[in-house]
C-alpha positions as CSV (number, residue, x, y, z in Angstrom):
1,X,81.7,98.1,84.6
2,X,84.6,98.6,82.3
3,X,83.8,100.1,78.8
4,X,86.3,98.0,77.0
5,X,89.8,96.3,77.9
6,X,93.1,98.4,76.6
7,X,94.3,96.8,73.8
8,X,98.5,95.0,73.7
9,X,100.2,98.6,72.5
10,X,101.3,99.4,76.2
11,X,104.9,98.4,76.3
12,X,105.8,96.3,79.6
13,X,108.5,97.7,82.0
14,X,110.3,100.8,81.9
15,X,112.9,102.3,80.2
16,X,115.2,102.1,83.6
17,X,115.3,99.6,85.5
18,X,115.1,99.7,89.5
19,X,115.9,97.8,91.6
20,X,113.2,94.9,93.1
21,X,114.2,96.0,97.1
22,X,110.8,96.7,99.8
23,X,112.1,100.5,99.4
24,X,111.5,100.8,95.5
25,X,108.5,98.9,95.6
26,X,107.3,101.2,98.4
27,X,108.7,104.4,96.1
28,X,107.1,103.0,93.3
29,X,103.6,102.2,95.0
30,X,103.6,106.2,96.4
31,X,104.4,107.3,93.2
32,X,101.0,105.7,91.2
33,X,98.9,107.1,94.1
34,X,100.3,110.6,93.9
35,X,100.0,110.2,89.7
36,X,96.3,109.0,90.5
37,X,95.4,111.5,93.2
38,X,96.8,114.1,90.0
39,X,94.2,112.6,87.7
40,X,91.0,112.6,90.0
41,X,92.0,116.2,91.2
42,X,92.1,117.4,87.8
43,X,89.6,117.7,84.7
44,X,92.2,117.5,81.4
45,X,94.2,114.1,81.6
46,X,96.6,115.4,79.4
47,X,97.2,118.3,81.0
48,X,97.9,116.2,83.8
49,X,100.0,114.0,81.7
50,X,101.8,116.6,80.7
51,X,103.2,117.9,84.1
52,X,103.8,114.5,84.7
53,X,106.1,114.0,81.6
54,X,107.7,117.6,82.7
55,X,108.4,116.9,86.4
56,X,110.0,113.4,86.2
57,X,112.1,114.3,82.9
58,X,110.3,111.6,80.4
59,X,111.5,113.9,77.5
60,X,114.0,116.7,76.0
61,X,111.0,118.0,75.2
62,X,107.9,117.0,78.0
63,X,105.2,117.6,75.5
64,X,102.0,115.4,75.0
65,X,100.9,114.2,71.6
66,X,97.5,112.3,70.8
67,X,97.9,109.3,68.2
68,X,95.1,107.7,67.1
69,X,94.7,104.3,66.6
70,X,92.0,103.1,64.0
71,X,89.9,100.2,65.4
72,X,86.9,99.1,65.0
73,X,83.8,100.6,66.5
74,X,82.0,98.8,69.6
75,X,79.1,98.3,70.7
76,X,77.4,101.0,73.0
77,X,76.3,99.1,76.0
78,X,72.9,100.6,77.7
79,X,74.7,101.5,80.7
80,X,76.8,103.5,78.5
81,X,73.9,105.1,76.6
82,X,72.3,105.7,80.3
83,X,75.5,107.7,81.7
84,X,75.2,109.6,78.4
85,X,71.9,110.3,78.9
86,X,70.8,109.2,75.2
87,X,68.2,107.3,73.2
88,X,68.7,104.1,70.9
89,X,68.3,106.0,68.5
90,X,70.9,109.2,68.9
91,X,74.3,109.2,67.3
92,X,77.6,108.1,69.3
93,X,80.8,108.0,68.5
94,X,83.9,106.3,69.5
95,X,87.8,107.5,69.4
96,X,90.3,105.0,70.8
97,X,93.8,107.8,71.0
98,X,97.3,107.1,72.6
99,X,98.7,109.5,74.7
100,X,102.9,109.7,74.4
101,X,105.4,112.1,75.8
102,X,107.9,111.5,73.1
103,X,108.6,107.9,72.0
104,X,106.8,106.5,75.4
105,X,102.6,105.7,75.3
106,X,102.2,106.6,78.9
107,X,98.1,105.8,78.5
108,X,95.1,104.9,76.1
109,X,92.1,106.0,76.1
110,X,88.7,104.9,74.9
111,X,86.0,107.7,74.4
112,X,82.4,107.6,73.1
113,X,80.9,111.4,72.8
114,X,78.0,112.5,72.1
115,X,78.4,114.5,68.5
116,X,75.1,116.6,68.2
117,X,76.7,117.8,71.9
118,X,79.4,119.4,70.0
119,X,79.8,122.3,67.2
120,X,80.8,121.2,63.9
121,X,84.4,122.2,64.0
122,X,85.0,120.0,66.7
123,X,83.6,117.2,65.0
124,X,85.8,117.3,62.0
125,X,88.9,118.4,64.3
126,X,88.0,115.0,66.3
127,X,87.0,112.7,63.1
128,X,90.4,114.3,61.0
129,X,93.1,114.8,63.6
130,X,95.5,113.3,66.6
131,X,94.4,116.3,68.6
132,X,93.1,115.1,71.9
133,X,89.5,114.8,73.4
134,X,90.1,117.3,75.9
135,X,91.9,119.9,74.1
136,X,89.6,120.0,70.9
137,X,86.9,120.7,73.4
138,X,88.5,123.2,75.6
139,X,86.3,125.9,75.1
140,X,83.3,124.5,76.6
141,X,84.8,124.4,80.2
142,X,83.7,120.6,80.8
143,X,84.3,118.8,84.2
144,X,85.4,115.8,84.6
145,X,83.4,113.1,86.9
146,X,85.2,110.0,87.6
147,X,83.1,107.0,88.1
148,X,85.8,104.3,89.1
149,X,89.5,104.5,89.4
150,X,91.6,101.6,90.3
151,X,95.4,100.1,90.5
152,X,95.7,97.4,88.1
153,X,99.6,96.7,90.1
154,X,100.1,96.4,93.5
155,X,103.7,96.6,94.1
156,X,103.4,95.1,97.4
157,X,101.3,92.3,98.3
158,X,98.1,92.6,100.2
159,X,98.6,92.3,104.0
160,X,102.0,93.1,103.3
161,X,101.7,95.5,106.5
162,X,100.4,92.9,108.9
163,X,103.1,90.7,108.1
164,X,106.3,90.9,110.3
165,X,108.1,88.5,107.5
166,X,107.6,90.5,105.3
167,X,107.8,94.4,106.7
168,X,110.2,93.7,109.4
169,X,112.9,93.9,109.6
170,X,112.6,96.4,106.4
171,X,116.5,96.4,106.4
172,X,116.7,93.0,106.1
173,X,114.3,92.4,103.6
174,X,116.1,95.5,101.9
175,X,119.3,94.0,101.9
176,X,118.3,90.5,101.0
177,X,117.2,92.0,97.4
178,X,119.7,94.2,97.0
179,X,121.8,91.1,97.1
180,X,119.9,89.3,94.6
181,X,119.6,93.1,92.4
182,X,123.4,92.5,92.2
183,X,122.9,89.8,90.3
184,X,121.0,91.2,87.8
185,X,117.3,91.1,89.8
186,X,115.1,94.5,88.9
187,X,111.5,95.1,89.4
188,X,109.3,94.3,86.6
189,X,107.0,96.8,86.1
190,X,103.5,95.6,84.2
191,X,102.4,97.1,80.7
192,X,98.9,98.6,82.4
193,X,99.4,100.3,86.3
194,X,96.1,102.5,86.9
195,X,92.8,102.8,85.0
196,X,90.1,105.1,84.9
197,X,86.4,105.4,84.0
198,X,85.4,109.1,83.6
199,X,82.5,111.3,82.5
200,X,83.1,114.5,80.7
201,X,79.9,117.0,81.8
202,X,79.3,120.1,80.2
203,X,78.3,123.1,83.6
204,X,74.9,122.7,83.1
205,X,75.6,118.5,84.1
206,X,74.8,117.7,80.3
207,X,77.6,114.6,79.6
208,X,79.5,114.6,75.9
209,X,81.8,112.3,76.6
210,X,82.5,108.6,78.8
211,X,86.2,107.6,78.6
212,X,88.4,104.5,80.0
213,X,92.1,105.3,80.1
214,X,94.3,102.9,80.8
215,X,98.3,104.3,82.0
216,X,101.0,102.3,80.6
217,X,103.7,101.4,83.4
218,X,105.9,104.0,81.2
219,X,104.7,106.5,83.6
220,X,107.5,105.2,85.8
221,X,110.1,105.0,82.6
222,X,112.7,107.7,84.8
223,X,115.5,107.0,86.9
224,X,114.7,106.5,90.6
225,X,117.4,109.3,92.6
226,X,120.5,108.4,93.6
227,X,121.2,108.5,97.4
228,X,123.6,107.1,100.0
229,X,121.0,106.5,102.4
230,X,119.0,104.5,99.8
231,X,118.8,100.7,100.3
């Protein structure tokens, strides 16, 4: 079960536009596994963000900043409360932060922690500042559990590979929409591609933190290559 929803500050699409052909669609399907294979292989998300941002040229400068958005404060479910391992009574938080690489919000995140887990700097460095989750509690070496991970886009339709109209010929299917992409047709990528439900553990297994991040389809906001072979 799903913490919350993301809220409507993803921007839809991205910043170039590619071309709606079976070839980009299968480019851009291997591109949100290989971006979600990065974020269950890793314990920082921004971290991960940020070699993300750096590899595929998102920005001059591929550099991750936190922006925190004020909202109101949920309700802590009692699933929650179980995963965190604490009482009615013991004190949550909540911290709903952007992540951009420059202008672009490539996710959002959602994060209730455990305060009287954490030292007192932290806590004011998390209550007074943009600084993310993950880097303002560096120092305690936490792991990262992931608890459900999911594509909220398929680029291709299910069955797609079962279907000999639609996978073959590829060529043909290729050309057809490259016809139509001369005419102005690209693929529209959705505001919200890939979402995550993770624990953050101390080494001893104690949790501080349950997050939901949502990844904006800005994640794909770079030109696709440029090749002669391409269709």
């Amino acid at each position: 079960m799903w913490l919350t929803t993301a809220t409507a500050l993803l921007t839809a699409g991205s910043a170039h536009a590619w071309p709606d052909t079976f070839i980009a669609r299968l480019e851009t399907l291997a591109l949100l596994q290989t971006l979600n294979a990065d974020l269950l292989s890793h314990d920082s998300a921004t971290q991960t963000l940020g070699q993300w941002c750096a590899d595929h040229r998102l920005a001059a400068v591929p550099k991750i900043v936190a922006q925190r958005v004020q909202s109101v404060m949920p309700t802590a479910s009692e699933g929650l409360r179980r995963d965190l391992h604490v009482g009615p009574g013991e004190e949550l938080r909540f911290r709903h932060v952007r992540l951009l690489c420059d202008s672009l919000v490539l996710s959002e995140a959602d994060n209730w922690y455990v305060p009287g887990r954490l030292s007192a700097a932290m806590n004011a460095q998390l209550e007074n500042s943009d600084v993310p989750f993950g880097v303002v509690v560096r120092e305690l070496h936490f792991q990262r559990h992931t608890l459900a991970a999911r594509l909220l886009w398929q680029p291709l339709a299910p069955g797609w590979e079962m279907d000999a109209a639609a996978a073959a010929p590829a060529a043909a299917h290729s050309r057809a929409n490259a016809s139509a992409n001369a005419s102005g047709g690209a693929l529209t990528v959705p505001a919200a591609v890939l979402q995550h439900r993770a624990l953050l553990a101390l080494p001893d297994g104690t949790p501080i933190s349950e997050v939901v991040e949502t990844y904006s389809g800005n994640v794909l906001a770079f030109p696709l290559p440029r090749s002669a072979g391409r269709r």
